[in-house]
Structures are given as structure tokens and as C-alpha cells.
LOMIPA-348517 format. One record per residue (C-alpha): x, y, z; residue number from 1; residue in three letters. Coordinates in steps of 0.02 Angstrom, whole numbers, plus 50000, padded with zeros to 5 digits. Example, Ala and Ser with C-alpha at 12.3 -4.5 7.8 and 13.67 -1.06 7.14 Angstrom:
BEGIN
<atom x="50615" y="49775" z="50390" k="1" r="ALA"/>
<atom x="50684" y="49947" z="50357" k="2" r="SER"/>
END
This chain:
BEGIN
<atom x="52607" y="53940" z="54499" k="1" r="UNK"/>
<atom x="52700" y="54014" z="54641" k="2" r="UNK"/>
<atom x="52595" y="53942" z="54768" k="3" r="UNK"/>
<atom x="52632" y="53767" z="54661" k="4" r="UNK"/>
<atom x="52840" y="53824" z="54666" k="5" r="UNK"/>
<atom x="52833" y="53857" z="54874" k="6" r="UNK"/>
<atom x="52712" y="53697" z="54923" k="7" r="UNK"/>
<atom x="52846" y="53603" z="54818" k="8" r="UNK"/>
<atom x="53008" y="53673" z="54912" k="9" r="UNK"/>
<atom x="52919" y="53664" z="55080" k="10" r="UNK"/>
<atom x="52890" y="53471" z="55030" k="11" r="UNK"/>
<atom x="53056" y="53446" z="54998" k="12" r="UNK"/>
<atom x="53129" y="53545" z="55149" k="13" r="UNK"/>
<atom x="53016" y="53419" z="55254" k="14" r="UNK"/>
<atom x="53091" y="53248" z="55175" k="15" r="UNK"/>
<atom x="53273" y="53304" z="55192" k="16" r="UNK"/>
<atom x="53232" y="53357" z="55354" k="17" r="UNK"/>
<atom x="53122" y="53201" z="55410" k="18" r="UNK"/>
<atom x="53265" y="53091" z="55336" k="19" r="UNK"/>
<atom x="53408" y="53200" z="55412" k="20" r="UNK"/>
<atom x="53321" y="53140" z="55591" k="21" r="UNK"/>
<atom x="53300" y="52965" z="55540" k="22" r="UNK"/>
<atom x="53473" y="52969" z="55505" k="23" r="UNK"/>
<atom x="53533" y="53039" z="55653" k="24" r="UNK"/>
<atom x="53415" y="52908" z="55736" k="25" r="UNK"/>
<atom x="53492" y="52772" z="55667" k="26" r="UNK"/>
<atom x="53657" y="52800" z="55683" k="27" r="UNK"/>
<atom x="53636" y="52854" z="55864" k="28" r="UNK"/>
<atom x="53520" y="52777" z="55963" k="29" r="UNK"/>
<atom x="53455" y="52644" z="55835" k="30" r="UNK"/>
<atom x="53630" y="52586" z="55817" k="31" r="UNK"/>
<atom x="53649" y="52548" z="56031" k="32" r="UNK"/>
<atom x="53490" y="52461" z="56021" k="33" r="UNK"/>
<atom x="53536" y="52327" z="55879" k="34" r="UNK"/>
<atom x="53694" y="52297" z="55949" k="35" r="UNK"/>
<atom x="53627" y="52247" z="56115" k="36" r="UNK"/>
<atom x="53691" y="52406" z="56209" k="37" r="UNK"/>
<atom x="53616" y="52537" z="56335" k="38" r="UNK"/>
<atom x="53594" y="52699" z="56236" k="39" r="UNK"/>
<atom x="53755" y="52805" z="56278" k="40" r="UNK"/>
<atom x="53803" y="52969" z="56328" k="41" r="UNK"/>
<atom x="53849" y="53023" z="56172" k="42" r="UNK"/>
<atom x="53686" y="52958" z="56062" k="43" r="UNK"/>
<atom x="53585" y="53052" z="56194" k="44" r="UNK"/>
<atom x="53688" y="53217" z="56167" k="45" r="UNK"/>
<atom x="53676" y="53199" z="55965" k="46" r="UNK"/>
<atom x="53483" y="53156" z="55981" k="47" r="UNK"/>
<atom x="53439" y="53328" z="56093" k="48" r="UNK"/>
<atom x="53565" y="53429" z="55991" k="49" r="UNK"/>
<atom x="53454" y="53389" z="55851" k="50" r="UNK"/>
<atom x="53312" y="53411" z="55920" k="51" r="UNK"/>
<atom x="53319" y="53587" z="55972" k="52" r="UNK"/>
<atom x="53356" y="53647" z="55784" k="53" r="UNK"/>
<atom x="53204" y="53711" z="55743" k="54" r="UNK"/>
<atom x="53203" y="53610" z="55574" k="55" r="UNK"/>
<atom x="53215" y="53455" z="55660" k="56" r="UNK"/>
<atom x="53068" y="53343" z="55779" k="57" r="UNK"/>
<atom x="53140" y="53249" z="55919" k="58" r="UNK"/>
<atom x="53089" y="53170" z="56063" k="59" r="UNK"/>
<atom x="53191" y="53260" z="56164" k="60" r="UNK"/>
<atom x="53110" y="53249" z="56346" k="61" r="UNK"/>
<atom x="53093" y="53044" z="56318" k="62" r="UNK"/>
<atom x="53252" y="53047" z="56278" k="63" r="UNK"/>
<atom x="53328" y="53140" z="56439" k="64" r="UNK"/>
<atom x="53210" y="53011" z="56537" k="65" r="UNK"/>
<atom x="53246" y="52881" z="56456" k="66" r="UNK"/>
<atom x="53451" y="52894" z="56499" k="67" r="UNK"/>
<atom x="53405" y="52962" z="56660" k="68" r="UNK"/>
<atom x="53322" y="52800" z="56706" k="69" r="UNK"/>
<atom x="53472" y="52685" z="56651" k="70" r="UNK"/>
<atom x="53637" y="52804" z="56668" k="71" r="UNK"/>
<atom x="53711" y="52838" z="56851" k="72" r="UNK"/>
<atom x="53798" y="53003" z="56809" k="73" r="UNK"/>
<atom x="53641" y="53088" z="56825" k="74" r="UNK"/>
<atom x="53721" y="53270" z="56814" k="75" r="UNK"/>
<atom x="53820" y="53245" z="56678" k="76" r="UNK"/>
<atom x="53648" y="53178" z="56580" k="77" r="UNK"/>
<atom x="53582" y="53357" z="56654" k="78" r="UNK"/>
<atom x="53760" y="53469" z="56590" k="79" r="UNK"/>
<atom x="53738" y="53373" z="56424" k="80" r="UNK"/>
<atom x="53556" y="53418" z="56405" k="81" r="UNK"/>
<atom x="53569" y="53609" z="56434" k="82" r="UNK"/>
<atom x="53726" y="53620" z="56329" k="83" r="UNK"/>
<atom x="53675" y="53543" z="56178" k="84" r="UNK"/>
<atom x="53492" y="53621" z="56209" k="85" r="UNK"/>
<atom x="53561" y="53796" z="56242" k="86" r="UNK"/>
<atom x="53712" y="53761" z="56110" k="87" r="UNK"/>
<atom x="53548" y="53718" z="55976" k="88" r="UNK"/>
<atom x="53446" y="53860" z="56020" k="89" r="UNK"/>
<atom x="53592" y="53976" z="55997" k="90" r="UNK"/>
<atom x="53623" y="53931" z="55822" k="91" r="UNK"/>
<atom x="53405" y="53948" z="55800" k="92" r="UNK"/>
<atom x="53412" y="54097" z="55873" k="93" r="UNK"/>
<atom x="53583" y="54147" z="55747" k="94" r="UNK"/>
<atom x="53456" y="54084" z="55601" k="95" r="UNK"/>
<atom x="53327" y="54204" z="55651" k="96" r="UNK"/>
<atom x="53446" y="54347" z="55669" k="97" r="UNK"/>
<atom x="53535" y="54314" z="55477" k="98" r="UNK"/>
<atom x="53393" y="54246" z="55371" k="99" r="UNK"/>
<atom x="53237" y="54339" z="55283" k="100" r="UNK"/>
<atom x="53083" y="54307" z="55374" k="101" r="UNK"/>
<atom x="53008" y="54263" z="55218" k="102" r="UNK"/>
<atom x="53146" y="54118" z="55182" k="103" r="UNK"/>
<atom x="53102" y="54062" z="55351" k="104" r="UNK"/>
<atom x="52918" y="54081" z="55312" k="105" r="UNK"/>
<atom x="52924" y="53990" z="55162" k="106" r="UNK"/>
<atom x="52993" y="53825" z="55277" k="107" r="UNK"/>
<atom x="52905" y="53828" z="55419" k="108" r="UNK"/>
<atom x="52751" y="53915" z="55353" k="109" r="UNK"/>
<atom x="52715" y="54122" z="55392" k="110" r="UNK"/>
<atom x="52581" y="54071" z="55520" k="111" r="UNK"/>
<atom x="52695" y="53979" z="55652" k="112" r="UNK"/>
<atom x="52838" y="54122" z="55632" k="113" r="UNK"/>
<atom x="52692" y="54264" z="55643" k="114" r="UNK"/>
<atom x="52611" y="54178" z="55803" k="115" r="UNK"/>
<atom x="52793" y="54169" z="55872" k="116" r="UNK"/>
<atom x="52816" y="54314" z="55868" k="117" r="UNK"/>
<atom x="52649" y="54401" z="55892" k="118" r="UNK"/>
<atom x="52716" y="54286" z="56081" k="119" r="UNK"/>
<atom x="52858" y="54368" z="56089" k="120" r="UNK"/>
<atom x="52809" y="54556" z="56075" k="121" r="UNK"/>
<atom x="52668" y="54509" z="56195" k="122" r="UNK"/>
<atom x="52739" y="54439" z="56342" k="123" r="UNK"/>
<atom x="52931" y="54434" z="56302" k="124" r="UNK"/>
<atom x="53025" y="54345" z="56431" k="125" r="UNK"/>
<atom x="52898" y="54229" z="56481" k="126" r="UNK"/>
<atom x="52862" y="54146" z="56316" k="127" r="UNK"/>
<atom x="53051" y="54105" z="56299" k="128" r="UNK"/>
<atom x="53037" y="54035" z="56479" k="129" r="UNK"/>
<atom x="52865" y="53965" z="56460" k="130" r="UNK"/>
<atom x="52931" y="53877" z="56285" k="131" r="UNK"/>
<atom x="53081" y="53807" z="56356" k="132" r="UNK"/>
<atom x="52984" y="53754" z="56532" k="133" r="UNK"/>
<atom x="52866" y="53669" z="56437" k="134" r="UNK"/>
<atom x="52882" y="53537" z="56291" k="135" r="UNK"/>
<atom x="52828" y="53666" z="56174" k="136" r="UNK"/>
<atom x="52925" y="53730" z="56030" k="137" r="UNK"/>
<atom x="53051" y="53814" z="56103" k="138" r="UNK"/>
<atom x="53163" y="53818" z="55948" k="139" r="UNK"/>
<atom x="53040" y="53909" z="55855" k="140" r="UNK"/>
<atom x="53035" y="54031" z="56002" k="141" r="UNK"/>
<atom x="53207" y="54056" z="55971" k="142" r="UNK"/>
<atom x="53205" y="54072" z="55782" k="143" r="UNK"/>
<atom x="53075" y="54181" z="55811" k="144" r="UNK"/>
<atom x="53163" y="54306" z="55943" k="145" r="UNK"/>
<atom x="53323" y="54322" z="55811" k="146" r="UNK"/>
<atom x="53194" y="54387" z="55682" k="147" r="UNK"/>
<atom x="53129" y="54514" z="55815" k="148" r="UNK"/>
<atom x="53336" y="54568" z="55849" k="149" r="UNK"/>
<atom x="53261" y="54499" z="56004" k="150" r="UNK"/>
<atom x="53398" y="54546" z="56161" k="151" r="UNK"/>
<atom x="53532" y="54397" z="56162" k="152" r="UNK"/>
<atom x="53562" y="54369" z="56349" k="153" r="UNK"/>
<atom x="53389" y="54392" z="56376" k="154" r="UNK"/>
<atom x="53366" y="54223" z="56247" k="155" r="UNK"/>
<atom x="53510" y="54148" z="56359" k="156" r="UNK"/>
<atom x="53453" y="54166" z="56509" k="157" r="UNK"/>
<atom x="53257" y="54148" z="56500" k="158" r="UNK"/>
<atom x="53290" y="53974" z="56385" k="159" r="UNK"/>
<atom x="53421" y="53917" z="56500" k="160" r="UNK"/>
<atom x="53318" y="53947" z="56673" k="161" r="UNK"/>
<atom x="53179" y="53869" z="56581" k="162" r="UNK"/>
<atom x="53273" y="53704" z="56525" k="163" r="UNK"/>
<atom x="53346" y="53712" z="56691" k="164" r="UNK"/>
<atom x="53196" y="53693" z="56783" k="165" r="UNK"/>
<atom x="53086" y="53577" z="56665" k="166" r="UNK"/>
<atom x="53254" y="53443" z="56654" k="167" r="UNK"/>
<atom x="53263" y="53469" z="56855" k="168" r="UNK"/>
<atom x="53067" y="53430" z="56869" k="169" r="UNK"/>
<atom x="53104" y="53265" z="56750" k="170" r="UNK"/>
<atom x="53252" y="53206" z="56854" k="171" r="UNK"/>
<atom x="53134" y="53206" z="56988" k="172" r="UNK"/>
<atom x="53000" y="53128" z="56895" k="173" r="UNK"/>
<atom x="53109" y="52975" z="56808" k="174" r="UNK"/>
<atom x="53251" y="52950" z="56937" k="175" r="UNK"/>
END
């Protein structure tokens, strides 16, 4: 019965979630598209905000090269990315830090939190850079190193080198 109770709430967490993004979607870049327009500055910082909450799946790298490829204030596209990635990440990393692990386990399931942070004790620094380098799950990362009371400015400044570098590689890629 309690396995019954916590497939149900994980079920429902997932729809709210899945229709929070559609939402956001729509009302961002969905919205610029039907009316004929270029997707704007300001759909592309709501769409990665959202997707670096952990709870939320976003195409986040498309997205950067996707407005890199049709916006000329390239380094505004690049401020915009880190600070709503970093600005996300933060509040992840604020979840971790506040909320039972086994709330958080119950949502996004024991195994990915456990493997998270079996990373984190492992190699430390270099999965938060690795994660945010890479389009991995970096927002798990980050949920994951508030559970562990994981160092702040170590969370900062690993995730923000990383996001530096892998949106630097894509400029270079797409532009």
C-alpha cells in the first residue's frame, strides 16, 4: 500500500511538472513562434531558468544555440545563460540544503539522489564541473551537493566555470 501511496505522488509530481514546462513553453517560446516573431531575449531567459530546476526538463543547450544563431548581442545571450543557470542551480542547491532526502527521494526516485551523491563524495569538484560542462544533469548535481551540506562557493564556482566553458564551446560551435 505504501509503495501504491508513493508511485501515485511521484505520478502526480511528474504531470504538474511536465505541464508546468509545457506551460512555460507556450507562453514563451511557443507564443514568438505563432505570432510570426524571432524567439526573444526574454523567452530564452524564462526557458533556461526553468530548465536548470531540477524538477523541470528543458532543452536548454538548443535553446542557447538556437538564439545564438539568430540574436546579435551574443554576450548578453551568454550573461543571460549563466545567470539564470547559476540563479536556478542556487535555488536546487537551497532545495537540497532545506528538504529531507527522503521527500526528495520520493520525487525524483532514491536511486538518482544516491548515485548523485555517491558522485559527489567521490570526486567532489569535478562532478559539479563535469555536470555543468557537460549536458548532464547538473541540477541534480546541485540538489544533490545541498543534501551533502556540500561547500557553497565551491557549488558556485565549479557550476559556474563549468557553464562558462560548455556555453563558450557552443558560441563557437553555433555562431
Amino acid at each position: 500500500m505504501k509503495v501504491k501511496k508513493i508511485n501515485i505522488a511521484r505520478t502526480v509530481f511528474i504531470l504538474i511538472t511536465a505541464s508546468a514546462a509545457i506551460i512555460i513553453f507556450s507562453l514563451t517560446i511557443g507564443k514568438d513562434w505563432f505570432e510570426g516573431r524571432d524567439q526573444s531575449i526574454h523567452s530564452f531567459a524564462i526557458i533556461h531558468f526553468a530548465g536548470y530546476l531540477f524538477f523541470l526538463l528543458m532543452p536548454v543547450e538548443m535553446a542557447f544555440a538556437y538564439c545564438v544563431s539568430i540574436h546579435s548581442e551574443i554576450w548578453l545571450i551568454i550573461l543571460l545563460a549563466l545567470g539564470t543557470a547559476i540563479s536556478a542551480q542556487i535555488i536546487d542547491y537551497l532545495i537540497g540544503y532545506s528538504v529531507s532526502s527522503k521527500i526528495i527521494g520520493k520525487y525524483i526516485g532514491n536511486k538518482k539522489s544516491e548515485r548523485a551523491k555517491k558522485y559527489i563524495r567521490k570526486y567532489g569538484n569535478l562532478t559539479i564541473l563535469a555536470f555543468n560542462l557537460l549536458p548532464l544533469s547538473s541540477p541534480i548535481i546541485c540538489l544533490a551537493a545541498g543534501m551533502l551540506n556540500y561547500p557553497f562557493k565551491k557549488v558556485l564556482l565549479y557550476s559556474g566555470l563549468g557553464l562558462a566553458i560548455k556555453y563558450l564551446v557552443l558560441l563557437f560551435i553555433f555562431s
